[in-house]
N, C-alpha and C positions, 0 to 999 in steps of 0.2 A: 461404574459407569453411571450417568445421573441422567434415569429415565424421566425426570420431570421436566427436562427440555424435548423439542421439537426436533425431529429430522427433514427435511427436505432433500433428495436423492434426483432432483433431475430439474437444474436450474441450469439456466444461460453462463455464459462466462462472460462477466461484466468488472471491471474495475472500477467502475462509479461507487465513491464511497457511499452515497445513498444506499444503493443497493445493498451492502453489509450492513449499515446503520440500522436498515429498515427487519434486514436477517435478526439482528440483536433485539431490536423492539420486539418482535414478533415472540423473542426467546427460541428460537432456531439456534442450535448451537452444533448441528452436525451438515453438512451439504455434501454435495456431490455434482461437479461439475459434470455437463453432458456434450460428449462429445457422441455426433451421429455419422455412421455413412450407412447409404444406398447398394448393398449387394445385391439387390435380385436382378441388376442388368450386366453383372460380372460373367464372362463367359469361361469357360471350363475346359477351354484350348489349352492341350498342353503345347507348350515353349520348347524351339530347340536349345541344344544345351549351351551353346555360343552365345545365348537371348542372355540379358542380365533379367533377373527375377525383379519386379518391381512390388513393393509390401503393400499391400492392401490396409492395414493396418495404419491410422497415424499415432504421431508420436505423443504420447499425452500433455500437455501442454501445460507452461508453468504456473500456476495459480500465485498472485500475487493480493493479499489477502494487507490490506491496511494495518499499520504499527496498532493501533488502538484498539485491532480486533482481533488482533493474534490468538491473546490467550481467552478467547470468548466463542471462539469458533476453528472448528475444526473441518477442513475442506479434503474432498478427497475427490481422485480420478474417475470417471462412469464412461466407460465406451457403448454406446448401444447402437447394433448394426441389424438392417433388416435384410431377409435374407428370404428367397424361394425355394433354397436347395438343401441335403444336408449337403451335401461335397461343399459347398461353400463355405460352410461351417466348420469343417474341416480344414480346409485352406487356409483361414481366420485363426482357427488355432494355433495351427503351427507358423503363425508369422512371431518373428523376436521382440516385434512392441505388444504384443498381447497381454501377456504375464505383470508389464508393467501397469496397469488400471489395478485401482481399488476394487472395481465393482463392474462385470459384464454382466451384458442385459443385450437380450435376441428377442428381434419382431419379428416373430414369423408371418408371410403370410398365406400360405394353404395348409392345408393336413399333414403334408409329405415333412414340410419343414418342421411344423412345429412337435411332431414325433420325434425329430432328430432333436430338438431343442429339451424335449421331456427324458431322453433318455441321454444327454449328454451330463459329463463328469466335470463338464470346463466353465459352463456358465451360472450364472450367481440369479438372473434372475429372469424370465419370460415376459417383455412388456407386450401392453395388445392397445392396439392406437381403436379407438369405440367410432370412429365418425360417420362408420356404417356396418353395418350387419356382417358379423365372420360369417364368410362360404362356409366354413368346416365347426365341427362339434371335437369336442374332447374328451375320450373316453375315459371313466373311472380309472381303469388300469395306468394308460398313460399320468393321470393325474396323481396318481399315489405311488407311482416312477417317481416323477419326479421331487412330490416331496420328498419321498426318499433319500432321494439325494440332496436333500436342502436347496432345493431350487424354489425361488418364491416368485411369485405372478405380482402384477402388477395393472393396474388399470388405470390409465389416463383421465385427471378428472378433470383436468381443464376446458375440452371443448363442450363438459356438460351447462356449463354455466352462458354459451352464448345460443346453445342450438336445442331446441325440444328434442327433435328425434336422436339425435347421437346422448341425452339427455335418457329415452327410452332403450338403446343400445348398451350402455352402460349399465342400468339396471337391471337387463337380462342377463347381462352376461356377470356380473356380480353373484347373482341370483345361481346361475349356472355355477359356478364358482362353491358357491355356499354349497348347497344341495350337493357336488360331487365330494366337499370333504365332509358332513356332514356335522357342518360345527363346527370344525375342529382347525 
């Protein structure tokens, strides 16, 4: 694998050639399309059994990557769903387009979930959106769960560059980050 290129793991799905063009300038030669949905207003009704099951889950979509960029860039699937509950996490598992993504990645947003996300077997990696202060702390235990399992965290750097204070959120929680692996 040639670590002297770039990854980028959570880009739009664009088929403007620019947009690849600008991926090659850049020397980006790994991406990861991002597909998103909203679970935390999903309810946890069960269905009679006559109900057809509708998937929660969408279908990963085709990536249609320019003749010229083929063999310069390599694109892959990224589902990332944000989620309040584990049961919802659970439901998300066992849906049949799940397995097909490259790459899942769970927002959690309270305590309760993001437990179920540190000790889950299914997902690749834990994003945390910075644009305000997390309600909840993550204890060492949970955090060394989950690397254990090869689950990697992730920090949105985008909205530090328009806003001071989500600027000052990202920092801390990086910081948090650091100090629970220590180093490592």
């Amino acid at each position: 694998m040639d670590y002297k290129a770039f990854f980028d793991l959570n880009i739009e799905l664009s088929n403007e050639d620019d947009v690849w063009k600008s991926l090659c300038d850049y020397n980006i030669r790994t991406v990861a399309v991002n597909q998103v949905i909203d679970a935390t207003c999903i309810d946890d009704v069960k269905k009679k059994k006559s109900e057809k099951k509708e998937d929660i889950v969408p279908s990963p979509v085709n990536i249609l990557i320019p003749e010229e960029y083929k063999d310069k860039i390599v694109a892959l699937n990224r589902f990332t769903v944000s989620i309040s509950d584990g049961n919802i996490l659970h439901k998300i598992i066992q849906s049949p387009n799940f397995k097909k993504y490259d790459i899942i990645a769970v927002s959690p947003t309270n305590q309760g979930s993001l437990q179920a996300c540190c000790l889950s077997n299914d997902i690749d990696m834990i994003s945390f959106e910075t644009q305000c202060k997390p309600q909840w702390t993550i204890s060492r235990k949970l955090y060394k769960a989950a690397i254990q399992k090869n689950i990697f965290f992730e920090l949105q750097y985008g909205p530090i560059i328009s806003d001071s204070s989500s600027r000052k959120y990202i920092i801390q929680t990086a910081h948090m980050f650091h100090t629970m692996g220590k180093s490592k």
